[in-house]
N, C-alpha and C positions, 0 to 999 in steps of 0.2 A: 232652056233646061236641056241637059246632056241624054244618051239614050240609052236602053237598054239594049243588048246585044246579046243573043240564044249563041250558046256552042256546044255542037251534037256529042252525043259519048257512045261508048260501043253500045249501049241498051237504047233500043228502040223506044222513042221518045220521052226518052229523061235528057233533060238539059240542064247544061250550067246557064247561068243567067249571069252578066256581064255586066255592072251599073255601072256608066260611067260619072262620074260626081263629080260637080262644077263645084270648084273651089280658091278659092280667094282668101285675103290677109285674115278672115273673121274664121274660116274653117272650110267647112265644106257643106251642102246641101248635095240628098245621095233621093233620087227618086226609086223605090223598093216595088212598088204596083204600077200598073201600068193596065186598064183593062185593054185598049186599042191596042198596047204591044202583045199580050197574052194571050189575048182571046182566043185566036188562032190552036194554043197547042193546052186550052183547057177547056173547051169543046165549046163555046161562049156560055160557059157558065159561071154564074158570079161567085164572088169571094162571098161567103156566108158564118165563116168563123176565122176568127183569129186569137192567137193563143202564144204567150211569152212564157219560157221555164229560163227557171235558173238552179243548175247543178253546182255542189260547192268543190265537189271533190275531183281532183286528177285520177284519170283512169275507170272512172265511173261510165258505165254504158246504161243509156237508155233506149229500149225498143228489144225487139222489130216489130211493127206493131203497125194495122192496115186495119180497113172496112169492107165487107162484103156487100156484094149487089143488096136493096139499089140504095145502099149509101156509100158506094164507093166515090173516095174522092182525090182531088188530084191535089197535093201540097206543094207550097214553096215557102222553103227552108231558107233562114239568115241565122247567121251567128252577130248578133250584136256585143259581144262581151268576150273577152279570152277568145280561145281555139277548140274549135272541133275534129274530129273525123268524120263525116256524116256519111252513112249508108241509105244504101235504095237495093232492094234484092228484087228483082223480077219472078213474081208470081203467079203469069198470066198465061192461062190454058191457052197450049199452039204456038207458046211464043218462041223463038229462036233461041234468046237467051233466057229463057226457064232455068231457074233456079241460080244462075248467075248473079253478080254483086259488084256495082258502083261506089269504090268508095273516094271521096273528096273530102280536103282540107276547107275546111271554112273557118275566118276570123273576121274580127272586128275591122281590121286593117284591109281585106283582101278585094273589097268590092263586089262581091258573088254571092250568086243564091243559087240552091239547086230548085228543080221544079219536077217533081214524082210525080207519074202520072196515076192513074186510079190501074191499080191490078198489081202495088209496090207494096211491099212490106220497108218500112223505116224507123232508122233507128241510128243513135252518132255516140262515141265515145267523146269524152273531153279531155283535151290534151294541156290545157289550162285549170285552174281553179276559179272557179265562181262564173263558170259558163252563162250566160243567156242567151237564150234563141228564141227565133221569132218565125212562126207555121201561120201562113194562110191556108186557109182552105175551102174547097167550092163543096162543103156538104159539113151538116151538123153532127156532132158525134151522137152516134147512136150504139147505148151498151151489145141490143140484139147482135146487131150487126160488127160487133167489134171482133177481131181475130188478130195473132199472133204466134211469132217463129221463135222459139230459141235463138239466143244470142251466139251461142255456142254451138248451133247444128252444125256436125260433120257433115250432110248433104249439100250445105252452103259451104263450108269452109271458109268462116270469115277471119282474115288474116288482121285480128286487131292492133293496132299500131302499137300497145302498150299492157303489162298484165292488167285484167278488169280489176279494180279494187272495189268497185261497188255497183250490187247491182239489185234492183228490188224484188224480196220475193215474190211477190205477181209473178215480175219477170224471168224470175231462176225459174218457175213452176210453169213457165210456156211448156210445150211438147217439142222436141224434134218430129219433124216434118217423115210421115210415115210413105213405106214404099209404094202402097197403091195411092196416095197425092197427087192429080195429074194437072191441077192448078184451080185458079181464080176463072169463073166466066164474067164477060160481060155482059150488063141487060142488053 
């Protein structure tokens, strides 16, 4: 089986994830989890949910959209369908890059998964029609604990690759990120 390979980004421990996929005349076989590869930068904690969406629409943004202590958890992001833009905003009290934003192409074709650590707000526009994506996760979704940034914060300034055409009221009716916000703690 071929291996999976981390490549760092400017935000302190978000990674691209690299799968390399052994392929021959029938297709290809693409290894997506990997606990012994991962373990390392998801604190050896296990994958405990996983969760597939599919968006129909071009230009449609979903997110930004995180868990607070102690159901903070660390995602890794596939697009298995069409194209993404996929975001990761760092929201971690102290951090360097506070309030800063990771964004990556993700497709079906590309071989890559990002991996968000816990203290990230996420969230990806589609740059195709009939998007699916695939989120593991090492913590159960819990409503209490659930939190979220506008897509559209001026404080972040996310530079979307295309006009939003769709975006769900939950999601319009997030807040902009207010000026006394001094981040996310961890337990």
């Amino acid at each position: 089986m071929k291996k999976i390979f981390f490549q760092s980004t400017s935000m302190h421990d978000l990674k691209i994830i690299n799968h390399e996929p052994l392929m021959d005349s029938r297709g290809l076989l693409k290894r997506l989890y990997c606990q012994n590869s991962i373990s390392q930068f998801i604190q050896n904690k296990n994958i405990k949910q996983i969760n597939q969406t599919l968006t129909k629409k071009v230009g449609t943004v979903r997110g930004l959209h995180f868990q607070i202590p102690p159901y903070s958890e660390t995602k890794i992001i596939s697009c298995i369908k069409g194209k993404v833009w996929d975001v990761a905003v760092d929201l971690r009290m102290d951090s360097p890059t506070f309030l800063k934003y990771h964004g990556e192409e993700l497709s079906e074709y590309d071989h890559k998964s990002i991996l968000i650590p816990e203290g990230f707000a996420h969230g990806f526009q589609t740059l195709t029609s009939n998007c699916e994506m695939l989120y593991f996760h090492t913590e159960n979704y819990n409503k209490q604990s659930e939190g979220a940034v506008n897509a559209i914060d001026p404080k972040i300034g996310i530079d979307w690759p295309l006009e939003i055409s769709n975006l769900s009221e939950r999601d319009k009716n997030h807040s902009f990120i207010k000026d006394n916000f001094r981040g996310i703690t961890s337990l």
